[in-house]
N, CA, C and O of each residue as an XYZ file, in Angstrom:
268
protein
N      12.801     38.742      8.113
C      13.466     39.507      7.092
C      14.923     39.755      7.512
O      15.161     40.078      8.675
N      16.108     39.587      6.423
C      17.333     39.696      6.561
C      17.261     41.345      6.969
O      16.411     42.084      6.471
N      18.200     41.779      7.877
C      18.795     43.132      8.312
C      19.849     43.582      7.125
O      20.519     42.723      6.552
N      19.921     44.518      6.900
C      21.379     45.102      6.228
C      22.791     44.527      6.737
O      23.748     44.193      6.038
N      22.685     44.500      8.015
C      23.963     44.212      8.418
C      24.468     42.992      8.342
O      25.670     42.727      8.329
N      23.068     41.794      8.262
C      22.988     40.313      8.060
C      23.023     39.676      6.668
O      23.284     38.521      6.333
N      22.614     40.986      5.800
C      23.047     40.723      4.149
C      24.428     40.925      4.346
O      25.136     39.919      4.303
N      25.103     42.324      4.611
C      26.591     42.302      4.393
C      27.184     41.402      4.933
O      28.212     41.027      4.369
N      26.947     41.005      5.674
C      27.979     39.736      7.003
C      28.026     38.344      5.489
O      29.075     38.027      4.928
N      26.801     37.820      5.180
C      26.418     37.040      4.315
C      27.063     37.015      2.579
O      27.316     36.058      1.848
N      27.186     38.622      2.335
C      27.579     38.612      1.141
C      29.685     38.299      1.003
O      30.457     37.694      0.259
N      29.790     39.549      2.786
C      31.330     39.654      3.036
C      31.944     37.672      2.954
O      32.934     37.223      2.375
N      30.952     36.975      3.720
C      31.861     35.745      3.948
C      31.806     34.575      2.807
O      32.557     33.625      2.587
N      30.450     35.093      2.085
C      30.945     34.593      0.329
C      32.044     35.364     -0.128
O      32.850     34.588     -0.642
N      32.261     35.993     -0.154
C      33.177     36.567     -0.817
C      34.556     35.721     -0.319
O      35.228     34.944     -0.997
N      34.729     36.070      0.888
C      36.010     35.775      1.663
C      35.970     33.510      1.154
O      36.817     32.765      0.662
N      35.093     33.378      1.455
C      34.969     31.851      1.247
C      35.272     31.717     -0.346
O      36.019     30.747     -0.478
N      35.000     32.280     -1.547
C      35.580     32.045     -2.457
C      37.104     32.662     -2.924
O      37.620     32.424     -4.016
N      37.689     33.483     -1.885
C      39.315     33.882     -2.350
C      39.564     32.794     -1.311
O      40.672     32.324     -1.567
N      39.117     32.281     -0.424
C      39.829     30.898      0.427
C      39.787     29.928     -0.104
O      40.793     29.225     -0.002
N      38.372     29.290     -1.104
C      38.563     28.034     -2.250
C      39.451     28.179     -3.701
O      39.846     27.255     -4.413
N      39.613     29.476     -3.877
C      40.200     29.721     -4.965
C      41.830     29.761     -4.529
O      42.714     29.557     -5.362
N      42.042     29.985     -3.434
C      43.853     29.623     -2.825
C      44.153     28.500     -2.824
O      45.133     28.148     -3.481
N      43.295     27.445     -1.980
C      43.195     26.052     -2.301
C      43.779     25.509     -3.485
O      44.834     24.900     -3.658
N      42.630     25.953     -4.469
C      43.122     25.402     -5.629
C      44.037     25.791     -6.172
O      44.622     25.182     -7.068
N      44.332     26.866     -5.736
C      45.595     27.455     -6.878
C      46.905     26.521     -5.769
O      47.046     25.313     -5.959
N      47.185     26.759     -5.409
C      47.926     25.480     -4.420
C      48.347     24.316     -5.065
O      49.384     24.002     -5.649
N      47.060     23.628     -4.765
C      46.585     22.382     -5.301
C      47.524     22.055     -6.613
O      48.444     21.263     -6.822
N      46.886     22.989     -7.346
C      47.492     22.998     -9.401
C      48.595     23.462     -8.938
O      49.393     22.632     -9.373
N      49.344     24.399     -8.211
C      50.386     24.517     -8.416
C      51.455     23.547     -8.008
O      52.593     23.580     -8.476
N      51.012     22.626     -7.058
C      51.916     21.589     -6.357
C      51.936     20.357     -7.642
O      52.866     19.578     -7.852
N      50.441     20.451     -8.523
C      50.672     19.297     -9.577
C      51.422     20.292    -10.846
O      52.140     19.620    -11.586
N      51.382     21.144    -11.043
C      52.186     21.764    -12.084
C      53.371     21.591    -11.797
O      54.099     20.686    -12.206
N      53.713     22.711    -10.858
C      55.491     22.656    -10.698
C      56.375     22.551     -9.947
O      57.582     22.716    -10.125
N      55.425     22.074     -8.454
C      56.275     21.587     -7.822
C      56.303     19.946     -7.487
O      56.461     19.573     -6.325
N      56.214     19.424     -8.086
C      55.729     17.700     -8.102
C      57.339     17.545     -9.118
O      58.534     17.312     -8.936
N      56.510     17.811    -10.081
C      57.462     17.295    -11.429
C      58.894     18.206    -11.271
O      59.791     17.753    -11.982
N      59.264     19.357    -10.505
C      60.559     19.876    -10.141
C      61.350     19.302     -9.319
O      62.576     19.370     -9.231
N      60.191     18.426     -8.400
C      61.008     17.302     -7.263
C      61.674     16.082     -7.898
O      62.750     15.592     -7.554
N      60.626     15.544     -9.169
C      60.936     13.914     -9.651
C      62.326     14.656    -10.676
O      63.362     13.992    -10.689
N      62.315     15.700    -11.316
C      63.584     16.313    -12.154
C      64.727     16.383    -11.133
O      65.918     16.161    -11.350
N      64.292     16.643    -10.276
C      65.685     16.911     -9.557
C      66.185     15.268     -8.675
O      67.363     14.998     -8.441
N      65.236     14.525     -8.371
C      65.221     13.033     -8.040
C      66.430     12.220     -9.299
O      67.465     11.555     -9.250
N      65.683     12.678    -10.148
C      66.571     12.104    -11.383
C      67.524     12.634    -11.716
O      68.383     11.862    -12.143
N      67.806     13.775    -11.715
C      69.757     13.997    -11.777
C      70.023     13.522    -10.761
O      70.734     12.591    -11.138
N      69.975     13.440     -9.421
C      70.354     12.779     -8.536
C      70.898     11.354     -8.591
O      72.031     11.008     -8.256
N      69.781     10.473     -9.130
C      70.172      9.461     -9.415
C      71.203      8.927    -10.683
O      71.953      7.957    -10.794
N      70.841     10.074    -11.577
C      71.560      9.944    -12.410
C      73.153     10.323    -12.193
O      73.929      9.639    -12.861
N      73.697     11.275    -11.386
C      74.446     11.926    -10.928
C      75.376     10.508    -10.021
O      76.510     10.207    -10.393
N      74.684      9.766     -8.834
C      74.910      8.872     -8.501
C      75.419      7.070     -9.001
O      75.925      6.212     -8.278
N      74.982      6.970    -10.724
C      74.898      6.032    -11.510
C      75.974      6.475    -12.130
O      76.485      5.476    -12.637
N      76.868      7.784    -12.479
C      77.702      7.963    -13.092
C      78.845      7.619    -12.236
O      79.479      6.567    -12.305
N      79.013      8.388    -11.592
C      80.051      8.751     -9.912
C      80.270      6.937     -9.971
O      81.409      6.500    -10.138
N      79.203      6.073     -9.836
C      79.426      4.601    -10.116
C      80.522      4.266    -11.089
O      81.725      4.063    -10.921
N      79.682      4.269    -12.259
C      80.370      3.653    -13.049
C      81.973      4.836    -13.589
O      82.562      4.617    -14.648
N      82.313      5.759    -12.818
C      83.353      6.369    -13.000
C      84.657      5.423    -11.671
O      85.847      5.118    -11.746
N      83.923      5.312    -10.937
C      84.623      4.724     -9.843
C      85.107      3.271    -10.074
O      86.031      2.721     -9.475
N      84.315      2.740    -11.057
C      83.949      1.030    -11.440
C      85.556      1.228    -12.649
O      86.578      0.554    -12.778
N      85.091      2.364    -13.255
C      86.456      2.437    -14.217
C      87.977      2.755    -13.982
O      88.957      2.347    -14.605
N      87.881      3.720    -12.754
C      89.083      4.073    -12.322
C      89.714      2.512    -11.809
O      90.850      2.123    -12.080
N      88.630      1.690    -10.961
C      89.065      0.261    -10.469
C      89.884     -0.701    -11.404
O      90.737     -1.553    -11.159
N      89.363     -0.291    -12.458
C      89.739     -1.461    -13.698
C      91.082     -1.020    -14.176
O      91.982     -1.820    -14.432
N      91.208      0.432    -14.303
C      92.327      0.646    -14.575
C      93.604      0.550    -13.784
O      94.771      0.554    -14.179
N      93.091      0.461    -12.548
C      94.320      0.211    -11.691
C      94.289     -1.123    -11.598
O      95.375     -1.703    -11.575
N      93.281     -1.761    -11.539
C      94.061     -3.391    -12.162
C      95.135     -3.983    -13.107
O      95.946     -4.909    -13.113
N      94.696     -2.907    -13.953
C      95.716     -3.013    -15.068
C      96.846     -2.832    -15.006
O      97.661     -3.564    -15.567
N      97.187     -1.707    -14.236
C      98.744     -1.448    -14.106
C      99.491     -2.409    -12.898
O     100.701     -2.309    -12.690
């Protein structure tokens, strides 16, 4: 027969074991919610940022050809 003290030990570390799977997941979803897609947004001004700075540099070139 379980003791009192061997139910509480039993009930305390369910408990504790589901706010530890439930952090997990909240983690988890939060790294695919908003921090995933805040990295590839910011990846892409980057690149985009970099593709301009290009073709701004590509134009300044042309124009000093010209003169």
């Amino acid at each position: 027969m379980v003791t009192e003290i061997g139910l509480f030990y039993l009930v305390g570390m369910t408990v504790l074991f589901f706010f530890w799977a439930y952090g997990i997941v909240s983690f988890v979803l939060d790294l695919k919610n908003k921090f995933i897609p805040k990295g590839r947004q910011y990846l892409r001004g980057r690149r985009r940022l970099k593709e301009e700075q290009k073709r701004e540099k590509e134009r300044q070139e042309r124009e000093e050809q010209l003169y």
